[in-house]
Predicted model as a PDB file, atoms N, CA, C, CB and O in Angstrom, pLDDT in the B-factor column:
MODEL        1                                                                  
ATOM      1  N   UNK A   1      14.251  47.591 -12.035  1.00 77.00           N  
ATOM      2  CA  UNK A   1      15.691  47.651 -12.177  1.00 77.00           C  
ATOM      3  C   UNK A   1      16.206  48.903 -11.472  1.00 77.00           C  
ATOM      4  CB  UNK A   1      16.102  47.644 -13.672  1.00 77.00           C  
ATOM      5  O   UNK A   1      15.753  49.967 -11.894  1.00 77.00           O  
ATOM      6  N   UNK A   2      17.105  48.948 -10.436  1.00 87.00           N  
ATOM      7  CA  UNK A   2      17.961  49.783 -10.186  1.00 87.00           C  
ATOM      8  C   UNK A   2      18.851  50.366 -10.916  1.00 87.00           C  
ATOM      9  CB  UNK A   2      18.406  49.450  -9.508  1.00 87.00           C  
ATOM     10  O   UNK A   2      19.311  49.706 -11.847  1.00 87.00           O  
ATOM     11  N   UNK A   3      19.383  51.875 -10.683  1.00 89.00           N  
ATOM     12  CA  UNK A   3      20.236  52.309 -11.671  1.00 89.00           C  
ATOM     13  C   UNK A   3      21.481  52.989 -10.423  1.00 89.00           C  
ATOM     14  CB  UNK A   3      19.340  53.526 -12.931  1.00 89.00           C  
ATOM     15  O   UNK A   3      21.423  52.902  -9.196  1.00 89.00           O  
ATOM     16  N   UNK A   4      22.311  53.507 -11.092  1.00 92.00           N  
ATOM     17  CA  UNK A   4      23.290  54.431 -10.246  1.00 92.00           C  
ATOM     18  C   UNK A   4      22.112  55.546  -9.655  1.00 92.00           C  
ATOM     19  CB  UNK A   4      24.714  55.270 -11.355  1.00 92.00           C  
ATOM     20  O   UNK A   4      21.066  55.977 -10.140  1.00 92.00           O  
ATOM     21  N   UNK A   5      22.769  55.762  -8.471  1.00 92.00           N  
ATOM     22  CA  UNK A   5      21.916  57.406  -7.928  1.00 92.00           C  
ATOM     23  C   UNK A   5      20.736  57.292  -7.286  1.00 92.00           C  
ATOM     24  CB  UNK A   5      21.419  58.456  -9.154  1.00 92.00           C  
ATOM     25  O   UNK A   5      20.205  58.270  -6.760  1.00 92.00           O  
ATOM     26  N   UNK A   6      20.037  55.690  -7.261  1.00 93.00           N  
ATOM     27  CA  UNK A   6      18.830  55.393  -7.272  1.00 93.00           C  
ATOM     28  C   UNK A   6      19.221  55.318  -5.437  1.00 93.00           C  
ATOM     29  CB  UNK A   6      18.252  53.975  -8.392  1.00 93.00           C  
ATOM     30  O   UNK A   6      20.235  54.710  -5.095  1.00 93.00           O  
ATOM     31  N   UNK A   7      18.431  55.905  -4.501  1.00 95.00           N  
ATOM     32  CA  UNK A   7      18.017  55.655  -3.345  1.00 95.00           C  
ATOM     33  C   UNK A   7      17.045  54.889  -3.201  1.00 95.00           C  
ATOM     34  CB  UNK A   7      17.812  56.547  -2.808  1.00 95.00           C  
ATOM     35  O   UNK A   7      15.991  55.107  -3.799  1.00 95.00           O  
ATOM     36  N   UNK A   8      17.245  53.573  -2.171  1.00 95.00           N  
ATOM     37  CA  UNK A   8      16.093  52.393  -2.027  1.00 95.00           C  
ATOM     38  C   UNK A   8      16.539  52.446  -0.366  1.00 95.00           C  
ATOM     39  CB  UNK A   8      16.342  50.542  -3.114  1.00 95.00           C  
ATOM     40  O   UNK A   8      17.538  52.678   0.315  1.00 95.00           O  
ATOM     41  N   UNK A   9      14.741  51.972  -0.155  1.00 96.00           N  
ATOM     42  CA  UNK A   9      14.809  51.303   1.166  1.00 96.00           C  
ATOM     43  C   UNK A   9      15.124  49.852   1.292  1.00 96.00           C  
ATOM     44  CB  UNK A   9      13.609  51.470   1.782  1.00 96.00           C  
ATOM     45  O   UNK A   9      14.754  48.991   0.493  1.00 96.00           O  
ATOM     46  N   UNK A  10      15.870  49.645   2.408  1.00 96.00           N  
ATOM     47  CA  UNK A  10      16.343  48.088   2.859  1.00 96.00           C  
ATOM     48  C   UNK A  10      14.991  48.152   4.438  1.00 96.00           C  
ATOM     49  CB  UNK A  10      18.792  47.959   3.471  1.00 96.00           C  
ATOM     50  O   UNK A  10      14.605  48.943   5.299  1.00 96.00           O  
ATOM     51  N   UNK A  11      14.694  46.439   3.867  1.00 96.00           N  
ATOM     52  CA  UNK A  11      13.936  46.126   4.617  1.00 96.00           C  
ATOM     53  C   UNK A  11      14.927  45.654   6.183  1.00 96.00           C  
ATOM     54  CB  UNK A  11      13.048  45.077   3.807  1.00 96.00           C  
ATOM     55  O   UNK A  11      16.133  45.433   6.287  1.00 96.00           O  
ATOM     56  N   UNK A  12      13.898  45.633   7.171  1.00 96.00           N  
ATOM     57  CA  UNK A  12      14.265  45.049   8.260  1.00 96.00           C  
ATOM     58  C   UNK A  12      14.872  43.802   9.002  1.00 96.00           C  
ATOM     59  CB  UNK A  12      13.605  45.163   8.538  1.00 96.00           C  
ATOM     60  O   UNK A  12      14.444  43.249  10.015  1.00 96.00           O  
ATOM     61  N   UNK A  13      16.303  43.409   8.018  1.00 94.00           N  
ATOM     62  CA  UNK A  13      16.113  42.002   8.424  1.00 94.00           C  
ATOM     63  C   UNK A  13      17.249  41.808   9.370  1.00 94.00           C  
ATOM     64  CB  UNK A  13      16.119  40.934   7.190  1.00 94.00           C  
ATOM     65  O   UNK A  13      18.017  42.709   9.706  1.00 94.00           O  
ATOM     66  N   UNK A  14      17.325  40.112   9.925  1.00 95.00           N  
ATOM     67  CA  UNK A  14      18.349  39.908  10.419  1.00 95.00           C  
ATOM     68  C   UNK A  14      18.874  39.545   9.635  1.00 95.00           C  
ATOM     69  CB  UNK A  14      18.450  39.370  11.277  1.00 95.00           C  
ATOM     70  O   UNK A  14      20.025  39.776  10.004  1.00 95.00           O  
ATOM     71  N   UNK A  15      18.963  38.972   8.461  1.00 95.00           N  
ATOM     72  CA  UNK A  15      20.138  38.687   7.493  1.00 95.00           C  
ATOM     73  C   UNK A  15      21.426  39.406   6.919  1.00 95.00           C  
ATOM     74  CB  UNK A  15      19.608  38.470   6.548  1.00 95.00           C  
ATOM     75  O   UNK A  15      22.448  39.033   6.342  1.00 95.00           O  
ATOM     76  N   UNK A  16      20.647  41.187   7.549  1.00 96.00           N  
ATOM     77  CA  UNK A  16      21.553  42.947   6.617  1.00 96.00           C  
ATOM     78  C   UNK A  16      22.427  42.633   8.350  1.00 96.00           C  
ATOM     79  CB  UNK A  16      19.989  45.507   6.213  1.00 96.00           C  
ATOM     80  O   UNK A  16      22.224  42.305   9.519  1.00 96.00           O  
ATOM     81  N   UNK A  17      23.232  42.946   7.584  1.00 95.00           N  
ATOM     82  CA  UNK A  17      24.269  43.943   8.997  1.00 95.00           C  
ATOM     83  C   UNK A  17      23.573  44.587   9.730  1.00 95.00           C  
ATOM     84  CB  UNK A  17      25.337  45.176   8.610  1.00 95.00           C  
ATOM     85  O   UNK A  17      22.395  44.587   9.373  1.00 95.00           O  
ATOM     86  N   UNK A  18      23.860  45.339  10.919  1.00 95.00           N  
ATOM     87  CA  UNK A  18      23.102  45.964  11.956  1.00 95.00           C  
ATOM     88  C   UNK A  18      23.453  47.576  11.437  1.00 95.00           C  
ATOM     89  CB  UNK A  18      23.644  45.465  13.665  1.00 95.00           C  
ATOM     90  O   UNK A  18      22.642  48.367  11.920  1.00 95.00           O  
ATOM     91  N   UNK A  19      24.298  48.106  10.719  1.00 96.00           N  
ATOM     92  CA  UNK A  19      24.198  49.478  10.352  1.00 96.00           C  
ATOM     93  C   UNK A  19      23.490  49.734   9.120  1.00 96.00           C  
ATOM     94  CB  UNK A  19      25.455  50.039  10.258  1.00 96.00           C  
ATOM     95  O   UNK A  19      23.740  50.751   8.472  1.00 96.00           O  
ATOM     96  N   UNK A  20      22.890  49.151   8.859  1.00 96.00           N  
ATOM     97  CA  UNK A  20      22.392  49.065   7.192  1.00 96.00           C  
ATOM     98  C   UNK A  20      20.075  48.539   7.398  1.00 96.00           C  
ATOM     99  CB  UNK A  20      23.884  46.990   6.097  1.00 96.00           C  
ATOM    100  O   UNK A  20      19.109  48.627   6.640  1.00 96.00           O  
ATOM    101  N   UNK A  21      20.218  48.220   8.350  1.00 96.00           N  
ATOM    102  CA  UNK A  21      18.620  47.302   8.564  1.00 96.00           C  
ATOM    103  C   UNK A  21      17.621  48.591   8.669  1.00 96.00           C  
ATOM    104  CB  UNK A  21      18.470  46.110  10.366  1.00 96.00           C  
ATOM    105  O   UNK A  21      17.696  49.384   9.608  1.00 96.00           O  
ATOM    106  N   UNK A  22      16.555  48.729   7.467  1.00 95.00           N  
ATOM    107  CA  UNK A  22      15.683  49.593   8.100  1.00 95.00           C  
ATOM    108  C   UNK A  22      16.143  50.685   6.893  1.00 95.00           C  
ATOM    109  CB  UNK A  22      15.948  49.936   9.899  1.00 95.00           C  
ATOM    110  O   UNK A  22      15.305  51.030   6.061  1.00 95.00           O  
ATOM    111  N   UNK A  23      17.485  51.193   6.849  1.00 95.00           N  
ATOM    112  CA  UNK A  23      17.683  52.262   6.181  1.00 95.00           C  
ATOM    113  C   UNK A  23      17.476  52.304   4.677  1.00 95.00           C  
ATOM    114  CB  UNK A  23      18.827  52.594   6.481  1.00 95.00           C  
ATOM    115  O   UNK A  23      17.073  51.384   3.965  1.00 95.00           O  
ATOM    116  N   UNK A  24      17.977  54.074   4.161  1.00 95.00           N  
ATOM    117  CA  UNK A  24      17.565  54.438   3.171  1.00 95.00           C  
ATOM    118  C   UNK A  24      18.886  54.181   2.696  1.00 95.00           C  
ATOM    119  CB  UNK A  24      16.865  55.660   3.083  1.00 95.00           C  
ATOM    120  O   UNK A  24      19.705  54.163   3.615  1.00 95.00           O  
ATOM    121  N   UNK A  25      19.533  53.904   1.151  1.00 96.00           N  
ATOM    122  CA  UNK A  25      21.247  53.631   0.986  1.00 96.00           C  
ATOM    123  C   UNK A  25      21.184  54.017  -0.232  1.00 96.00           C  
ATOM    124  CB  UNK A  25      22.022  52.044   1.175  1.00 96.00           C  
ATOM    125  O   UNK A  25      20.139  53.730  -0.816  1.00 96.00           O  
ATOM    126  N   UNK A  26      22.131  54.694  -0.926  1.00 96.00           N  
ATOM    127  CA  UNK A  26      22.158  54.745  -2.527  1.00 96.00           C  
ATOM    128  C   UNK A  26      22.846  53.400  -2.729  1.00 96.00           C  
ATOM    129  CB  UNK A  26      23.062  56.140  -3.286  1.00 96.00           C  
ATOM    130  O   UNK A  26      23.296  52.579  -1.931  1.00 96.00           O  
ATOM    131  N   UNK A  27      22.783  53.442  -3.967  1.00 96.00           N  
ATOM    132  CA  UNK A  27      22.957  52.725  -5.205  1.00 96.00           C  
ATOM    133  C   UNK A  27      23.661  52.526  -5.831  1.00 96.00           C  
ATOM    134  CB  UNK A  27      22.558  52.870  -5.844  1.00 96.00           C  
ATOM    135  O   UNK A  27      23.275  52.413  -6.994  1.00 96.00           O  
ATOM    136  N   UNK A  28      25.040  52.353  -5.596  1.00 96.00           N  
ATOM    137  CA  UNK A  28      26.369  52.229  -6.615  1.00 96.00           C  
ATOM    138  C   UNK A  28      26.614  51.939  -7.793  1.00 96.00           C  
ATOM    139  CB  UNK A  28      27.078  51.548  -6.350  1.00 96.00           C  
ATOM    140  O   UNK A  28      27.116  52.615  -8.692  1.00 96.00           O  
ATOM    141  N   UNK A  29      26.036  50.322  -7.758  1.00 95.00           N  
ATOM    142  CA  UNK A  29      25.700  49.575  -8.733  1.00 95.00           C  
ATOM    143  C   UNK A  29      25.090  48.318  -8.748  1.00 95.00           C  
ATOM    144  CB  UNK A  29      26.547  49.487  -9.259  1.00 95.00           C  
ATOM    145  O   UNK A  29      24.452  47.914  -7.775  1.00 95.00           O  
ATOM    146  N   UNK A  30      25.254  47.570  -9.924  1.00 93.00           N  
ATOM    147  CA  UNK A  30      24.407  46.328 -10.162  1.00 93.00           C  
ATOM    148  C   UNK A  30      25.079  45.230 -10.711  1.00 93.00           C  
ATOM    149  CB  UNK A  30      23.317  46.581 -11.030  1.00 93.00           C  
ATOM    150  O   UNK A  30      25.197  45.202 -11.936  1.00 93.00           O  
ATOM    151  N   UNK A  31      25.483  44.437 -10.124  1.00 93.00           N  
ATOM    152  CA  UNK A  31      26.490  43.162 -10.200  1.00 93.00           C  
ATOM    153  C   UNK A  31      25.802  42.639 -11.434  1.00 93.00           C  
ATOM    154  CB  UNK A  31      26.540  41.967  -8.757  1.00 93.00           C  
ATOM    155  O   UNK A  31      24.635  42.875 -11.748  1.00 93.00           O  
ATOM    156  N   UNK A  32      26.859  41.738 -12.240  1.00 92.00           N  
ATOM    157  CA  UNK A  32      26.437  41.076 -13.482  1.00 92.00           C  
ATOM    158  C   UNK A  32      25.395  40.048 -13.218  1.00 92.00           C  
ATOM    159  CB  UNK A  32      27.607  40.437 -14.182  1.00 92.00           C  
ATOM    160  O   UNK A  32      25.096  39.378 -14.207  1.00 92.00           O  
ATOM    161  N   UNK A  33      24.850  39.804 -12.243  1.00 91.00           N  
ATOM    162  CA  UNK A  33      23.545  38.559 -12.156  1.00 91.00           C  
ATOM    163  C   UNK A  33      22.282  39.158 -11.923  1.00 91.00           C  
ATOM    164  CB  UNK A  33      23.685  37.416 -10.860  1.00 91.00           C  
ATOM    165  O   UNK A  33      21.335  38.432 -11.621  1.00 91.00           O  
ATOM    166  N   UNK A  34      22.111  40.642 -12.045  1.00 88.00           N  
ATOM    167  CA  UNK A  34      21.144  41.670 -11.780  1.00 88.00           C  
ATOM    168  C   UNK A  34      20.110  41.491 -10.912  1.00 88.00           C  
ATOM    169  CB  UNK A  34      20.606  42.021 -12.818  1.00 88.00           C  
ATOM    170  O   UNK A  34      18.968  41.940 -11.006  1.00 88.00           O  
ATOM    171  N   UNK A  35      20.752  40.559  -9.754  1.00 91.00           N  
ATOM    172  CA  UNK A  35      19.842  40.433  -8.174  1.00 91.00           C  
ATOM    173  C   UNK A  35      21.033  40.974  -6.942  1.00 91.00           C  
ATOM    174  CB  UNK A  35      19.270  38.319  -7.742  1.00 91.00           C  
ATOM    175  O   UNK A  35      20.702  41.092  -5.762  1.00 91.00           O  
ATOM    176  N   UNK A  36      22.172  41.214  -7.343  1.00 94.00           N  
ATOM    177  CA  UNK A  36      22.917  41.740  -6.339  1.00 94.00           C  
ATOM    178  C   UNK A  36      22.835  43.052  -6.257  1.00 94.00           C  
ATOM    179  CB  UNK A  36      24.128  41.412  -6.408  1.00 94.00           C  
ATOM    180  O   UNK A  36      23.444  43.480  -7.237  1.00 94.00           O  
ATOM    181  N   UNK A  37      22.421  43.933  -5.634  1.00 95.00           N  
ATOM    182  CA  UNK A  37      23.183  45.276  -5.736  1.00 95.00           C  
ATOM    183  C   UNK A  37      24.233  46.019  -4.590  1.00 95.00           C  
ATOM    184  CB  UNK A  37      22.106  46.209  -5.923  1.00 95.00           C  
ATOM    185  O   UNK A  37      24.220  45.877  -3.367  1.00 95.00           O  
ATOM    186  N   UNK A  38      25.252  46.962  -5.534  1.00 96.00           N  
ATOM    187  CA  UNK A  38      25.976  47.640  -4.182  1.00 96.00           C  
ATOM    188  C   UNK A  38      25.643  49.008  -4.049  1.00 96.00           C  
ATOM    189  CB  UNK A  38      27.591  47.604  -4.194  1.00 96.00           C  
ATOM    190  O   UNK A  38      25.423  49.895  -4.873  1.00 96.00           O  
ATOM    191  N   UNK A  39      25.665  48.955  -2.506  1.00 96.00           N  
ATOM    192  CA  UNK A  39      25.146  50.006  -1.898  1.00 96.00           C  
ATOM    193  C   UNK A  39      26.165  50.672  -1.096  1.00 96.00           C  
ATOM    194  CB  UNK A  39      24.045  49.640  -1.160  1.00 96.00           C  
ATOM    195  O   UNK A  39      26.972  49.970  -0.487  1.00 96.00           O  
ATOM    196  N   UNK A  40      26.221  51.884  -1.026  1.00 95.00           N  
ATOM    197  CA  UNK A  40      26.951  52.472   0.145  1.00 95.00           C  
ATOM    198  C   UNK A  40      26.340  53.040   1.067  1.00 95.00           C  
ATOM    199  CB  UNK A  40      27.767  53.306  -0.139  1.00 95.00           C  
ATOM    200  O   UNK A  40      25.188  53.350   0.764  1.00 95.00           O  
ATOM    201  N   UNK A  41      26.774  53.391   2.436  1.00 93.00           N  
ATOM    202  CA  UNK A  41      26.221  53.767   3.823  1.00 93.00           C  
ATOM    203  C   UNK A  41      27.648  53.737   4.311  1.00 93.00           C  
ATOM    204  CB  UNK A  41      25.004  52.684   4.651  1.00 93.00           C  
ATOM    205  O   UNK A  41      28.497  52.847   4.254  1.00 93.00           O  
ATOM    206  N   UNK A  42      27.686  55.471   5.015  1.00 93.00           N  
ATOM    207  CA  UNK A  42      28.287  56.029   5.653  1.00 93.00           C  
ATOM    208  C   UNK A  42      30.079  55.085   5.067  1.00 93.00           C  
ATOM    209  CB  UNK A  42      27.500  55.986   7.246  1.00 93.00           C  
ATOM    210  O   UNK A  42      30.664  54.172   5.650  1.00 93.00           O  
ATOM    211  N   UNK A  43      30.401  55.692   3.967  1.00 93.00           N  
ATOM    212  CA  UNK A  43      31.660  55.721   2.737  1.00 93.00           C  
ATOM    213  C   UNK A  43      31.841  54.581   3.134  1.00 93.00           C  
ATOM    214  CB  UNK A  43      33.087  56.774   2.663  1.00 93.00           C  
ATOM    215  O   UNK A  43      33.008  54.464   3.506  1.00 93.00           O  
ATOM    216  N   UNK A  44      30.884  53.051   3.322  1.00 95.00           N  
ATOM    217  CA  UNK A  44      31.289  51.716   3.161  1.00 95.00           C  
ATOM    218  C   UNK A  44      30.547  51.105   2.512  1.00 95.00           C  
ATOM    219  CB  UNK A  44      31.473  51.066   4.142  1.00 95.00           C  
ATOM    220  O   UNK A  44      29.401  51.538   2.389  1.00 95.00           O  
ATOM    221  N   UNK A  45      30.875  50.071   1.966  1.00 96.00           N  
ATOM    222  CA  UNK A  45      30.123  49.953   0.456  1.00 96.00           C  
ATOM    223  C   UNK A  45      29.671  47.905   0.607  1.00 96.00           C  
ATOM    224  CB  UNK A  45      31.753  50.529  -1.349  1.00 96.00           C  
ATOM    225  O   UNK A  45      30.285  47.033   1.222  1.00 96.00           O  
ATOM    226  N   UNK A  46      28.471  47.807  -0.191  1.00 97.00           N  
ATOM    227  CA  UNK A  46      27.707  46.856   0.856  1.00 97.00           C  
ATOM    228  C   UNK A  46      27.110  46.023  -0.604  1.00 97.00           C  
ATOM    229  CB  UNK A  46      26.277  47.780   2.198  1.00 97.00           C  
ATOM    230  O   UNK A  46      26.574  46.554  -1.576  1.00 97.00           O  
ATOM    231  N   UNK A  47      27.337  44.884  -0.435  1.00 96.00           N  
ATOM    232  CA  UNK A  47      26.502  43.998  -1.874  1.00 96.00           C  
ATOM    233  C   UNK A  47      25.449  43.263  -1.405  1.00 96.00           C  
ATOM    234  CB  UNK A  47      27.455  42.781  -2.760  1.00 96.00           C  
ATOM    235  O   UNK A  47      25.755  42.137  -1.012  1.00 96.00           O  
ATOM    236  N   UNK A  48      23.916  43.675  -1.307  1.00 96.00           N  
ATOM    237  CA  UNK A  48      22.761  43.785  -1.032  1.00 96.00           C  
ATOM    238  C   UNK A  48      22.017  42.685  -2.174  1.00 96.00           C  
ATOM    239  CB  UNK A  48      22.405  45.330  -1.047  1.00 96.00           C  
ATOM    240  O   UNK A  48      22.118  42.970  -3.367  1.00 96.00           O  
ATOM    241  N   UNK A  49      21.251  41.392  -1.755  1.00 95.00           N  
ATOM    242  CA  UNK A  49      20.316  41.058  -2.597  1.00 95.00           C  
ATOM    243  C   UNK A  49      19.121  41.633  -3.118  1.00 95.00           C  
ATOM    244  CB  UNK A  49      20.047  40.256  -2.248  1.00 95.00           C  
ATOM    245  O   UNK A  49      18.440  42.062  -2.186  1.00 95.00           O  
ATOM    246  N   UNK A  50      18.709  41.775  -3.981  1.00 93.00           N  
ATOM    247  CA  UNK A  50      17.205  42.627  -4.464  1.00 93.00           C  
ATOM    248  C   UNK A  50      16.315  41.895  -3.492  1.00 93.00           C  
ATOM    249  CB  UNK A  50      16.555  42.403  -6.348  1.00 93.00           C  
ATOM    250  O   UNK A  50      15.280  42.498  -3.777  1.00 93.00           O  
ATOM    251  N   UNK A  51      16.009  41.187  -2.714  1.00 95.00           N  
ATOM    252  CA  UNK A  51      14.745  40.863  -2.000  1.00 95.00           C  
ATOM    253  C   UNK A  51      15.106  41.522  -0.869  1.00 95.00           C  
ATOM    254  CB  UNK A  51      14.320  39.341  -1.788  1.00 95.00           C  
ATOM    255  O   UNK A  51      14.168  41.602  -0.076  1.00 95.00           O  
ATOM    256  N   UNK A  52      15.997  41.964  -0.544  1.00 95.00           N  
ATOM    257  CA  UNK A  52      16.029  42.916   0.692  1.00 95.00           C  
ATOM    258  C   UNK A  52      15.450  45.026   0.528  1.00 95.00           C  
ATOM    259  CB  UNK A  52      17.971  42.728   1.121  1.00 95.00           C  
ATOM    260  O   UNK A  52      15.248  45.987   1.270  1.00 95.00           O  
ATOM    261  N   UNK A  53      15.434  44.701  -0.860  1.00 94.00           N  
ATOM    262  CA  UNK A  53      14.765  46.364  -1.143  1.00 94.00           C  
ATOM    263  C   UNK A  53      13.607  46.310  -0.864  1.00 94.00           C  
ATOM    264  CB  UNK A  53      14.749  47.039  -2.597  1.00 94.00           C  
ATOM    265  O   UNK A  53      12.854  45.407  -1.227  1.00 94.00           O  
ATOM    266  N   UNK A  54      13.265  47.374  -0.103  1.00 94.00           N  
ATOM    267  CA  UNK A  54      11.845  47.271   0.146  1.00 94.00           C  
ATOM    268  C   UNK A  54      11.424  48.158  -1.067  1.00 94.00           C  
ATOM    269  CB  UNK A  54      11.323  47.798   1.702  1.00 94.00           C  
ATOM    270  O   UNK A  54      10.581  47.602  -1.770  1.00 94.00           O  
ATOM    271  N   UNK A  55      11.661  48.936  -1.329  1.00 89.00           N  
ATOM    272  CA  UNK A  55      11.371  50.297  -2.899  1.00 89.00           C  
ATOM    273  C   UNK A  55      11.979  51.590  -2.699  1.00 89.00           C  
ATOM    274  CB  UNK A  55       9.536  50.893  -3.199  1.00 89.00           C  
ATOM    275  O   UNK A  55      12.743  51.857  -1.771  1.00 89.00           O  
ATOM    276  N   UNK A  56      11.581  52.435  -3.671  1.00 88.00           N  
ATOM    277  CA  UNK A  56      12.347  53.294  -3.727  1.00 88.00           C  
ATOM    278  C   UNK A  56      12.044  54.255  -3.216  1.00 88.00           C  
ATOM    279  CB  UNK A  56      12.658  53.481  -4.615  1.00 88.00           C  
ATOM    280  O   UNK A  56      10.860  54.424  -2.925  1.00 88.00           O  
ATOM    281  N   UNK A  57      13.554  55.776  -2.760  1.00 77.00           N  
ATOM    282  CA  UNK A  57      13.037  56.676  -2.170  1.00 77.00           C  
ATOM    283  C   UNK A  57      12.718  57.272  -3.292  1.00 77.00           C  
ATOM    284  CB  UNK A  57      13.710  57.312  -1.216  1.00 77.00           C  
ATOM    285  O   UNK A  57      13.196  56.960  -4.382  1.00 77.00           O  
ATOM    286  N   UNK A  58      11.523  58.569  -3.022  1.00 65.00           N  
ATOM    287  CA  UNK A  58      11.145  59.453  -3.690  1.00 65.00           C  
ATOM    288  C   UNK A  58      11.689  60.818  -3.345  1.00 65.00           C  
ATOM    289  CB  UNK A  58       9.927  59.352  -3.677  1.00 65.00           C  
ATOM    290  O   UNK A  58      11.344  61.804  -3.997  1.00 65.00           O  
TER     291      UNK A  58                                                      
ENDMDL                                                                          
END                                                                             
């Protein structure tokens, strides 16, 4: 489970937007079906499926 504050890697896909593929993104929050999450990257804010996290930063 993701929380606020939590930094995760996004995997490489073509499915992510092209500013977002590959990178590290915090964690905003966690949509009520607890497979969406939102993420922000560079003050724009992004609703990410959990199979696109690759794990977390340390």
């Amino acid at each position: 489970m993701y929380q606020y504050d939590d930094y995760v890697n996004l995997a490489d896909s073509v499915e992510l937007p092209i500013e977002i593929r590959g990178k590290c993104v915090r964690v905003v929050s966690v949509l009520d079906n607890l497979e969406d999450v939102v993420i922000v990257h560079k003050f724009k804010l992004y609703v990410v499926n959990e199979k696109y996290i690759t794990g977390l930063q340390d």
